[in-house]
N, C-alpha and C positions, 0 to 999 in steps of 0.2 A: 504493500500500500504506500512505504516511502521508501523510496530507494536513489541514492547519490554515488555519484561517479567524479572522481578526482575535482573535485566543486575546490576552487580557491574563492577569495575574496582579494581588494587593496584598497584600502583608504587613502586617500590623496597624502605623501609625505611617508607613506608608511611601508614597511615592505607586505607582502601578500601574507595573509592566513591561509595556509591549506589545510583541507580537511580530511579523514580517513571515510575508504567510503563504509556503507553499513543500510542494512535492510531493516524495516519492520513492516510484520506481515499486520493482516486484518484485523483487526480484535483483539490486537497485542499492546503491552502497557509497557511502556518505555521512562527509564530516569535516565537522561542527558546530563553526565556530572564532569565540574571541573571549576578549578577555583575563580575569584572576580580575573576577568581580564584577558583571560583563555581565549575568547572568543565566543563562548556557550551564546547570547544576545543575538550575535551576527550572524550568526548559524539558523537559529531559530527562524529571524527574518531572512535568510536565503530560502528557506524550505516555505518560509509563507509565502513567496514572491512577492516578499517586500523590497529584498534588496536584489538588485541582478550580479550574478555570482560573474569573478572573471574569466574563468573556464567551469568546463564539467557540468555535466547534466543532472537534472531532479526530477525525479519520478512520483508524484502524487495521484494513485488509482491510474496508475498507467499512461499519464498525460506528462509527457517532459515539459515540466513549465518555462521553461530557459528559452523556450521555441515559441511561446505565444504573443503577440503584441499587446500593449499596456489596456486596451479595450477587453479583449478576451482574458489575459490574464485578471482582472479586475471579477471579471463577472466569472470566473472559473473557482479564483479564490471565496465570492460569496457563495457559493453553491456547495464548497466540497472541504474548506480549510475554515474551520473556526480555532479564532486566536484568542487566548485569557495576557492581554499585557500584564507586565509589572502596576501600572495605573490603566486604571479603567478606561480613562478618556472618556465621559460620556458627556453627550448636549446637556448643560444643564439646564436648559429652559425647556427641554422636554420631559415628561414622566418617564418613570421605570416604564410601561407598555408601551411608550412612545421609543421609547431607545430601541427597542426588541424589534419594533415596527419598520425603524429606520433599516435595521440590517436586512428585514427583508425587503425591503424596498430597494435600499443599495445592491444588493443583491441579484434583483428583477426577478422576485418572487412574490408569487401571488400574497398579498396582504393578508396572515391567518388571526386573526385576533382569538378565536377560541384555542389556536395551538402557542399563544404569546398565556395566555393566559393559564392553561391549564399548566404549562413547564412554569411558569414563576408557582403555580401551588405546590408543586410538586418538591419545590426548592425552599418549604416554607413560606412564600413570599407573595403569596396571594391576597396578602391585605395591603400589598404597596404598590398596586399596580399603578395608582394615581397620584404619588408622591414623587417629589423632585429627587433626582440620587443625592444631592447636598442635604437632604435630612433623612438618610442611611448611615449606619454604624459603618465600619471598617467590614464589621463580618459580612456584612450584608451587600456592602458594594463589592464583595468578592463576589459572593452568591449571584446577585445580577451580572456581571462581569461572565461569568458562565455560565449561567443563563441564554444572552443574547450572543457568544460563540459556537452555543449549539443548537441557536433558533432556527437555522435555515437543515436541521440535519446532518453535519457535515459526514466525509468519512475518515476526516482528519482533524482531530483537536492538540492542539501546541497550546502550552502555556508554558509564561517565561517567569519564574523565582515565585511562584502562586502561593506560599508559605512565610517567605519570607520574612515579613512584618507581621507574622500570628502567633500565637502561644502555642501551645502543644498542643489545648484544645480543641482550636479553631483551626492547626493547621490538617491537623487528624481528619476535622469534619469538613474540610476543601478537599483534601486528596481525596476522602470515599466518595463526596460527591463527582469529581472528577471522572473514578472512577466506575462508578454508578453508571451515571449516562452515558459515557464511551460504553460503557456495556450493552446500554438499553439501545444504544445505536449500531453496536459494532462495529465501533469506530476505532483506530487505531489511537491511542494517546502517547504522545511525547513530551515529559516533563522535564523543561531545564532548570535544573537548579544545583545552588552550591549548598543546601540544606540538609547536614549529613543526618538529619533526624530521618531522614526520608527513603536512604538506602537498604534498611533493612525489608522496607514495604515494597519494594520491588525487587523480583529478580532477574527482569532486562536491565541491562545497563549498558549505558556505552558513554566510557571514558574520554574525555580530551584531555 
């Protein structure tokens, strides 16, 4: 489901990043580990076709994305790649069902409001469908945060350090939810982070 091939990157100034290649299959849970600075960020956004890689190919559902132009890669990534950032990013002048909305829209998917709705109940979060995300907890603006990267279905979910800033509690309750709905979808999930609390709860790994 993600498969790379000799993928470098170079930042303006910088020498090249290369990466090792590495498969994961369907329905497989993935931790992406290595300390601040490695690269793990630029990785993440090569495989979401955020950043265009300077060689090597990326395979998401069998689709090289390195080969699509920024129109189709746009609308390939909404359909099949949902991403959990480090920050949310969301409008804040739209509501929690409103951000959920946008993605399918950005996307050019049909507007589901009962399918925005029933995945926020599902996430506990069915009483915030009408509330701005600036009066959301921390935990909560996780919880929507992955929420609206798995609204369109994808068959790929990335999230970049999703623990990071939580207690033992709350990181506990993002990774099962994480991996919950990559389940409920059969979706492949890749987690990056430097969070060694997190290494014993998976046994895919792949080092930088």
């Amino acid at each position: 489901m993600v498969e790379t091939s000799d993928i470098s990157y170079q930042y303006p100034g910088q020498e090249a990043i290369s990466f090792q290649q590495f498969k994961c299959e369907e329905n497989s849970h993935w931790l992406l580990l290595g300390q601040s600075g490695c690269g793990k960020t630029t990785l993440l956004h090569l495989l979401a076709g955020l950043l265009p890689p300077a060689s090597g190919s990326i395979k998401i559902a069998g689709t090289d994305i390195t080969k699509l132009n920024t129109g189709k890669l746009d609308h390939f990534r909404g359909q099949h790649i949902g991403v959990v950032f480090q920050q949310p990013h969301f409008v804040q002048s739209l509501t929690v069902a409103e951000n959920l909305k946008l993605a399918q829209y950005l996307a050019g998917v049909k507007e589901d409001g009962q399918r925005v709705k029933s995945l926020l109940e599902s996430l506990n979060l069915g009483h915030k469908l009408n509330v701005k995300p600036k009066e959301l907890s921390q935990g909560e603006q996780q919880r929507v945060a992955i929420a609206r990267s798995i609204v369109n279905q994808p068959k790929v979910i990335l999230a970049d350090e999703p623990t990071s800033a939580l207690d033992d509690a709350n990181a506990l309750e993002v990774i099962q939810l994480l991996e919950s709905q990559a389940n409920a979808q059969k979706a492949t999930l890749l987690i990056v982070t430097h969070d060694q609390r997190l290494k014993d709860h998976f046994s895919n790994r792949i080092q930088l």
